[in-house]
C-alpha positions in Angstrom: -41.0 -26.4 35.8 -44.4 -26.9 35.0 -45.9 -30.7 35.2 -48.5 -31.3 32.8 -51.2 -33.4 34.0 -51.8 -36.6 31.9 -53.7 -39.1 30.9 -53.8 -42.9 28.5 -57.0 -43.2 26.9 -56.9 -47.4 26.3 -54.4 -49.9 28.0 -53.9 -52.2 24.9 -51.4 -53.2 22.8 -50.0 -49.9 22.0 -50.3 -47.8 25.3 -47.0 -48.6 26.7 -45.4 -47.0 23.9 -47.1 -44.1 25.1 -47.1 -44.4 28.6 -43.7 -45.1 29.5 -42.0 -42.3 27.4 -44.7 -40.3 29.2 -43.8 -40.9 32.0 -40.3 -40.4 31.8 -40.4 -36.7 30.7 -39.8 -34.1 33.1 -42.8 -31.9 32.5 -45.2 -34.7 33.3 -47.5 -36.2 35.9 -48.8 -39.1 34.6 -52.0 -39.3 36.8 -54.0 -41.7 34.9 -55.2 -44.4 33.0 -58.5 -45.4 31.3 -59.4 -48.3 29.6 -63.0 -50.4 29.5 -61.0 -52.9 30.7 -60.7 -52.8 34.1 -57.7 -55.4 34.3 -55.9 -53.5 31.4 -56.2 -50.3 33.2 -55.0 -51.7 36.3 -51.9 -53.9 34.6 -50.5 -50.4 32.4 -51.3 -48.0 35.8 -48.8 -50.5 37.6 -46.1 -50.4 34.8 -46.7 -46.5 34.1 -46.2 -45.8 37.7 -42.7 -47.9 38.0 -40.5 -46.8 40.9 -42.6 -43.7 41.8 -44.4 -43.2 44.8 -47.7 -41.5 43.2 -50.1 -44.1 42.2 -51.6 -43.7 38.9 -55.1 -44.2 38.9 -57.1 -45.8 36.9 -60.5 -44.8 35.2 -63.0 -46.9 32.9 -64.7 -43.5 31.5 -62.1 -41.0 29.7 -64.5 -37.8 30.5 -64.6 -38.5 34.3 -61.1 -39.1 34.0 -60.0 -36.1 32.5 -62.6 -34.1 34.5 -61.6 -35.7 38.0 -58.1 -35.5 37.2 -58.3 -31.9 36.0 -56.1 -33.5 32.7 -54.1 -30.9 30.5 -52.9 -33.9 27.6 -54.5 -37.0 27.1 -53.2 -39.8 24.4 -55.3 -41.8 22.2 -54.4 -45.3 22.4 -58.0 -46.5 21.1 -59.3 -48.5 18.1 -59.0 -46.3 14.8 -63.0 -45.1 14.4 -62.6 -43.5 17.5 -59.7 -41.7 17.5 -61.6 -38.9 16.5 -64.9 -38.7 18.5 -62.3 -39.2 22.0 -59.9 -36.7 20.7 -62.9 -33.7 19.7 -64.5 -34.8 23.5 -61.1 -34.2 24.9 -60.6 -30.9 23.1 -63.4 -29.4 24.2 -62.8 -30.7 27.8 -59.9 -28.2 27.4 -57.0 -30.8 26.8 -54.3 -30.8 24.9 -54.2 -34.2 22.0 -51.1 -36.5 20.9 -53.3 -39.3 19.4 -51.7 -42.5 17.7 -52.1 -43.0 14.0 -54.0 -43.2 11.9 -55.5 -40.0 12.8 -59.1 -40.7 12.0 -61.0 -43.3 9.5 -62.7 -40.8 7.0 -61.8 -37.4 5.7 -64.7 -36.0 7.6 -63.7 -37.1 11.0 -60.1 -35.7 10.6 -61.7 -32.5 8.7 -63.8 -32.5 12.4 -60.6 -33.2 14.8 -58.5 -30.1 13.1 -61.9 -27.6 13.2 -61.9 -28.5 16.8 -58.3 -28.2 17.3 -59.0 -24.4 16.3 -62.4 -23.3 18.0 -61.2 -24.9 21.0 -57.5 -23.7 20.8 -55.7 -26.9 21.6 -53.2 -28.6 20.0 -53.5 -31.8 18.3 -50.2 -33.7 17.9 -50.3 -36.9 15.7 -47.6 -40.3 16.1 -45.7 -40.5 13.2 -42.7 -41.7 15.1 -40.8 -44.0 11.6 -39.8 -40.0 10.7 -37.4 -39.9 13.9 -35.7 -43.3 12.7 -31.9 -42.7 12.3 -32.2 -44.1 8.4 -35.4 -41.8 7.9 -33.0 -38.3 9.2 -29.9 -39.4 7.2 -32.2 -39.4 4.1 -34.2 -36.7 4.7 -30.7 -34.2 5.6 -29.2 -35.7 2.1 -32.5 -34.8 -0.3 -32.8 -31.5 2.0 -28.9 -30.4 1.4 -29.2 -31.0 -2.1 -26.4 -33.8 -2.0 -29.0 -36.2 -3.5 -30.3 -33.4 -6.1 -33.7 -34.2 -7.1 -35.3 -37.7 -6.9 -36.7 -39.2 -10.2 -38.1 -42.4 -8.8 -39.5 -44.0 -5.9 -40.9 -47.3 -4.9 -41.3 -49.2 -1.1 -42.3 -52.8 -0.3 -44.1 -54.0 3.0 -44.3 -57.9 3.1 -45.3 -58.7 6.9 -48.0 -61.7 8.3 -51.1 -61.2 10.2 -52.5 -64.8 11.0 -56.3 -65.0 10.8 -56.3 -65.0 14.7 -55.0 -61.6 14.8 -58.3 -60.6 13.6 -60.3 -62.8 14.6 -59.8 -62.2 18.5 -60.4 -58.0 18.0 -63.8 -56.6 17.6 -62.5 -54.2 15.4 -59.8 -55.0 13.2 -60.2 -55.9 9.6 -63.4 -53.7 9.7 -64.2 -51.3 7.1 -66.6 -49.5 9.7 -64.0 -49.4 12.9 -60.4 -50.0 11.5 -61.1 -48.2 8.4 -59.3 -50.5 6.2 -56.1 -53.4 6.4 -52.7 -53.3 5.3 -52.8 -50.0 3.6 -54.1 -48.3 7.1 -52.5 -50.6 9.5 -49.4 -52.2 8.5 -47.9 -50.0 5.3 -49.3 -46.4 6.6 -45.6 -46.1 8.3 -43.6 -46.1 5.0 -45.7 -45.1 2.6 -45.8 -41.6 4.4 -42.1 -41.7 4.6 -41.7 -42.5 0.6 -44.3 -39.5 0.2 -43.1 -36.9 2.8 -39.2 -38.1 1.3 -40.9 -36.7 -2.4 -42.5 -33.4 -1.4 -46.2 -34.8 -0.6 -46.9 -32.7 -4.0 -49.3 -35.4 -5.2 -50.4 -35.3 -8.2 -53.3 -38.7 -8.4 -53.2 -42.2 -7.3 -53.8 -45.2 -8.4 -54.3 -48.2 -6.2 -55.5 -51.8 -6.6 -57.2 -53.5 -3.0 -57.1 -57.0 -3.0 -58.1 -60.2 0.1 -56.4 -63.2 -1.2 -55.7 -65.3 2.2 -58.3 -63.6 4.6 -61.4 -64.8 3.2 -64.1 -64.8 4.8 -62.0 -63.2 8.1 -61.9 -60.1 6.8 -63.7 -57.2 5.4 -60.9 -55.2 4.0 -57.8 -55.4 2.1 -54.6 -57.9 2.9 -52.5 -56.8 -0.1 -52.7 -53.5 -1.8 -50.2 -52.1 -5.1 -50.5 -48.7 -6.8 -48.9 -45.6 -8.2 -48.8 -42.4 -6.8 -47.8 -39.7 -9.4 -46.5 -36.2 -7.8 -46.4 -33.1 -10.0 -43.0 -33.0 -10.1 -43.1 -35.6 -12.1 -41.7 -38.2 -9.6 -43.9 -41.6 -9.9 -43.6 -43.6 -6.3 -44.8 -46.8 -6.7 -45.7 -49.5 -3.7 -47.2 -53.2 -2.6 -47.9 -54.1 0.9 -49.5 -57.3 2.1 -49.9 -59.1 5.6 -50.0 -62.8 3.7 -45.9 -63.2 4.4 -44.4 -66.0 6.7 -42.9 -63.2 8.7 -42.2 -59.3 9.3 -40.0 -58.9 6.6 -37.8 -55.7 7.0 -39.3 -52.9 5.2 -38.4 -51.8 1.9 -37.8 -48.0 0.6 -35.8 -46.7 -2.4 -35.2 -43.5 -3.8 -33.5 -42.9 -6.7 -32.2 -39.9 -7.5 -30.0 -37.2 -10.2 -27.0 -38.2 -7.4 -27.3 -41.2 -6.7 -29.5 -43.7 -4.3 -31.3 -43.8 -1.6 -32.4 -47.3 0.1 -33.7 -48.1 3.8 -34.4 -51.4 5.4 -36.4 -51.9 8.6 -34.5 -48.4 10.6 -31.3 -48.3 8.8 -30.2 -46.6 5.3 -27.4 -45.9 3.2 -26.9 -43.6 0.5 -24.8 -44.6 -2.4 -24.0 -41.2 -4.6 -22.8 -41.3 -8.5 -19.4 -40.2 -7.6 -18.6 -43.0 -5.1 -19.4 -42.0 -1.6 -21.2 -43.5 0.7 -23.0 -42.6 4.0 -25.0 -44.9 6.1 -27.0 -44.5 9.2 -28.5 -47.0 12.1 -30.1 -47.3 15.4 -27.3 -46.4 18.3 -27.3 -49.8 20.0 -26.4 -48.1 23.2 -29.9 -46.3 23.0 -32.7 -48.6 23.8 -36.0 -47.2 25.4 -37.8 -49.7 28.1 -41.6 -49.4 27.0 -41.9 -52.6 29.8 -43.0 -55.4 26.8 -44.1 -55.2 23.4 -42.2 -55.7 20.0 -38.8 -54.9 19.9 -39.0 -53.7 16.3 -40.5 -50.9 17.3 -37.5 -49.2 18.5 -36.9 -45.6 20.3 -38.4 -43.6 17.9 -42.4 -43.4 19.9 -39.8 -42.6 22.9 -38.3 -39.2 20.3 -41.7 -38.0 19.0 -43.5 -37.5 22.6 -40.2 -36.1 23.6 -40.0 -33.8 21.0 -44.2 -33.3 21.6 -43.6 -32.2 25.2 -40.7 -30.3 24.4 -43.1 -28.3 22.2 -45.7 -28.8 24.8 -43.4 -27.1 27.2 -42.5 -24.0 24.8 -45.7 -23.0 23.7 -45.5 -24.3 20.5 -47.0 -26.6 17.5 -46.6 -30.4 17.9 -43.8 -31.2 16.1 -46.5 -33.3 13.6 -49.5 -31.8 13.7 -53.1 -32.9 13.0 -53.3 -30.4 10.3 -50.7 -31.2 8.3 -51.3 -35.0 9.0 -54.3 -34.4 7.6 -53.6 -32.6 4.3 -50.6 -35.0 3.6 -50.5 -38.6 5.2 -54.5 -38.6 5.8 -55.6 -37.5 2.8 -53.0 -39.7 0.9 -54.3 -42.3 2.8 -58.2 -41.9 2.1 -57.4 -41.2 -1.4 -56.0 -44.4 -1.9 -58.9 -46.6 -0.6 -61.4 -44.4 -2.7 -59.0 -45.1 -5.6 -59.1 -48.9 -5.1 -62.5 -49.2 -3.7 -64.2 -47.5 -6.6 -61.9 -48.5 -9.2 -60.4 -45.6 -10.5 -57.3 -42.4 -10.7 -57.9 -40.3 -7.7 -56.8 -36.9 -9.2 -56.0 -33.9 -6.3 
């Protein structure tokens, strides 16, 4: 079997949910780590390399990393604005990209990663791993049989808390020029591509209202957003998210539909149809990843994409998500609803 050669670019928050499924496929040699941070680099190389006997080394420049290392996938566990300079760098350095979401800050830059995707002939995978949730498949099999028939409505909530300090001690969040927005980008991005790839992603305009009501002064961007989106089918999904919450409230998402109802909390859904049945589906308790730390909301479902990634990796084939279709359905969703609310106005397609 063929071992890809891999490689973490940044050792915060995130890169164990990377790493450690990384690690644990097969098909890879995780050789390396990189992170400005010295200290980070050294503290995810120790937990990345676990029980096995190869060290993983560590790196505080991503091109001499990849070039050292002779790399063939790197993952992007940077700040958003430069998700997209690292992964066109890495492209062209000949590697293959998963990078973490959001895929880029503008529609330029993600415009930039796919055109480099295709001169340089690698792929470019993007995490979107709330579509692997166990709630997320049992509604998308029910809409995709036809058991739901079509949906006439949709609306999702996203009510968490970011304390000032959460900004505050990052040099990038809550930036307009580095984290490309707030809650929208950050916190709600998850669930409102859910709601939209549940509907079709056949949007039709948007129309979205950006407000800061507790961050003043902490803040450049958004902490509570609302709007519409209208697709052409007709369907009107509506949405608020905000980060002003005492607590992570479990994520809201319902669909209703010619057969009946669709609703999710947090990973877990159940479909109620007209005629009486019911189907439900959760996270297997006796399937729990081990990223080594971080939030425990978080789940298996990073652990599922860059399975499913490598599998692909392995074949030949297509990420499972793509860069270009995460950037003409989730991205451009995305951007079209901060130049909706920023300027004030219906963002037709």
């Amino acid at each position: 079997m063929k071992k890809f050669r891999v490689g973490i670019i940044g050792c915060g928050r995130i890169s164990r949910f990377h790493g450690m499924p990384a690690a644990a496929q097969e098909c890879v040699d995780l050789r390396a780590v990189c992170d400005l941070v010295p200290e980070r680099a050294e503290a995810m190389a120790k937990l990345f390399r676990g029980d096995r006997k190869a060290a993983v080394k560590t790196y505080t420049d991503y091109v001499e990393m990849i070039k050292k290392e002779k790399l063939d996938i790197v993952h992007i566990c940077l700040p958003h604005y430069l998700h997209a300079p690292v992964a066109i760098a890495a492209m062209k350095l000949g590697c293959d990209v998963l990078t973490e979401k959001p895929m880029a800050i503008s529609m330029k830059q993600a415009e930039d990663m796919v055109k480099a995707s295709k001169k340089t002939g690698r792929k470019l995978g993007v995490i979107f791993q709330n579509r692997y949730n166990a709630g997320t498949q049992l509604i998308k099999q029910c809409l995709d049989s036809g058991r739901l028939g079509k949906i006439l409505a949709a609306k999702c909530n996203v009510t968490w808390f970011r304390p000032d300090s959460y900004y505050t001690e990052s040099d990038w969040k809550g930036t307009w020029d580095k984290e490309g927005g707030g809650s929208i980008i950050d916190q709600a991005i998850h669930t409102l591509d859910l709601m939209c790839w549940f509907c079709g992603y056949d949007i039709d305009s948007v129309d979205c209202t950006l407000a800061n009501r507790t961050h003043q002064g902490v803040i450049e961007v958004e902490d509570c957003a609302d709007g519409l989106i209208t697709f052409k089918s007709g369907i009107r999904a509506s949405f608020w998210c905000m980060n002003y919450y005492n607590h992570d409230a479990e994520v809201e998402l319902e669909l209703t539909c010619e057969n009946g109802k669709a609703m999710m909390k947090a990973e877990s859904a159940t479909i109620v149809l007209n005629d009486g049945r019911k189907f439900s589906a959760s996270p297997d308790p006796s399937f729990a990843f081990n990223y080594g730390g971080g939030p425990s909301y978080w789940g298996a479902s990073h652990y599922k994409e860059i399975s499913d990634f490598y599998a692909c990796m392995a074949e030949g084939k297509e990420p499972p998500i793509t860069g270009e279709e995460v950037l003409a359905t989730a991205h451009k969703m995305i951007m079209s609803l901060y130049d909706s609310g920023r300027n004030h106005k219906v963002v037709k397609y």
